[in-house]
C-alpha positions as CSV (number, residue, x, y, z in Angstrom):
1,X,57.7,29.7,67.6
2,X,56.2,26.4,66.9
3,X,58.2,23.5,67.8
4,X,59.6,21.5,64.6
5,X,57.4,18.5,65.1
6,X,54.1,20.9,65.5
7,X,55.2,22.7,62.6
8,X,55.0,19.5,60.4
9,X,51.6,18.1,61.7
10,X,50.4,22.1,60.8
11,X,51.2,21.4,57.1
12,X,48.7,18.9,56.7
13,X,45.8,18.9,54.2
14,X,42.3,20.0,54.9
15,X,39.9,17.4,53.8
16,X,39.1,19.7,51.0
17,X,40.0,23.0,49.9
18,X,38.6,26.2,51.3
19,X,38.3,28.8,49.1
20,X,37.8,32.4,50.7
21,X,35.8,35.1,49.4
22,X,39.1,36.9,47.9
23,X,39.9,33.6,45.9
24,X,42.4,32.5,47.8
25,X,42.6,29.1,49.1
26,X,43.2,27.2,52.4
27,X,45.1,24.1,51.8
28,X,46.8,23.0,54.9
29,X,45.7,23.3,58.7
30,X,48.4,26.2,58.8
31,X,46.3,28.0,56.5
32,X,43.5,28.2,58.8
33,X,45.4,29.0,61.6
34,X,47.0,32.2,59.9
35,X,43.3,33.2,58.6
36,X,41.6,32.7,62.1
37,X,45.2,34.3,63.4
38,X,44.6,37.7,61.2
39,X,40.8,38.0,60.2
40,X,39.8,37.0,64.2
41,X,42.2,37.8,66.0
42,X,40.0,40.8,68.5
43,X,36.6,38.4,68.5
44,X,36.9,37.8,72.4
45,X,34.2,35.2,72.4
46,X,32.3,33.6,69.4
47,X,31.3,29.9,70.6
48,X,31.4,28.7,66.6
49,X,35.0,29.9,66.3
50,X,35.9,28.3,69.7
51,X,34.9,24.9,68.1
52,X,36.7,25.6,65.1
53,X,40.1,26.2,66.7
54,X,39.6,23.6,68.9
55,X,39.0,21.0,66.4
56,X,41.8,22.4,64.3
57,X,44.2,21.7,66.8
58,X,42.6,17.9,67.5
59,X,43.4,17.5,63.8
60,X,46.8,18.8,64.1
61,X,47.3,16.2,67.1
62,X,45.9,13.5,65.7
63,X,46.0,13.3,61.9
64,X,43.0,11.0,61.8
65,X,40.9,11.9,58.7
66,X,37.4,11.9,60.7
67,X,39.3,14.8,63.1
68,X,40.8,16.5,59.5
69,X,37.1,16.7,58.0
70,X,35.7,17.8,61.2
71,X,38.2,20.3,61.6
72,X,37.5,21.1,57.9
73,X,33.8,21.4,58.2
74,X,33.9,23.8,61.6
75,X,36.5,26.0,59.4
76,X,33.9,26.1,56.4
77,X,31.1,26.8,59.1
78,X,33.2,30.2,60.7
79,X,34.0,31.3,57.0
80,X,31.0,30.9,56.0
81,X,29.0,32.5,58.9
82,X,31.2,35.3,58.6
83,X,30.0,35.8,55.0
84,X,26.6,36.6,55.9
85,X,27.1,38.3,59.3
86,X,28.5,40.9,61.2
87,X,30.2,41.5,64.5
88,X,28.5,43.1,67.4
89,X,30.5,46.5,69.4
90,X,31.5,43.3,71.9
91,X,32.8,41.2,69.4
92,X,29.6,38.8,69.6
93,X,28.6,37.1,66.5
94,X,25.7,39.0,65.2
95,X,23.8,37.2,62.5
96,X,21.8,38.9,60.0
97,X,21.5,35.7,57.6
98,X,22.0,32.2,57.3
99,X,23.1,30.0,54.8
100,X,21.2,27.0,54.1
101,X,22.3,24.3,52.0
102,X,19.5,22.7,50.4
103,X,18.2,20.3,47.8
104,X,17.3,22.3,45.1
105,X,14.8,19.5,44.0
106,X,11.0,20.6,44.4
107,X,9.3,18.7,47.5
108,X,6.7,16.1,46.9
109,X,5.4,16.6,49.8
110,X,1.9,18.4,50.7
């Protein structure tokens, strides 16, 4: 069990909200941790994850709001990859997309 004043610095806010697939939505850094907790909880080595938790945790420590958006954006970044891949027979992130955020704004370039 998490010790009170961990618990506490776990019910802080994202910098935004998450919003999974399913509709439901990550709030707090406790959120996260119970997602990653249940949805990746046999991946025994995905390096994107890795950063995730870690940063998670520095924003739990901290509570500074460039280590809360950080923590935030590496959260949005697993979700997200795990949207448009799959997961290899070793557990190994196995891509078969990526998503691009883009300017949808036609190039003036040549």
């Amino acid at each position: 069990m998490l010790k009170k004043s961990l618990r506490a610095k776990y019910r802080r806010k994202h910098a935004r909200p998450l919003t999974l697939a399913d509709g439901a939505k990550l709030v707090t850094l406790r959120d996260a941790a119970n997602v990653f907790a249940e949805r990746f909880a046999t991946v025994k080595r995905w390096r994107l994850l890795e950063i995730a938790i870690e940063r998670l945790i520095a924003a739990a420590e901290s509570a500074k709001r460039d280590k809360v958006k950080a923590a935030t954006d590496a959260i949005e970044r697993v979700l997200r990859a795990r949207l448009v891949g799959q997961h290899r027979l070793d557990d190994g992130p196995f891509f078969v997309g990526e998503f691009v955020a883009h300017d949808s704004a036609p190039s003036s370039g040549a």
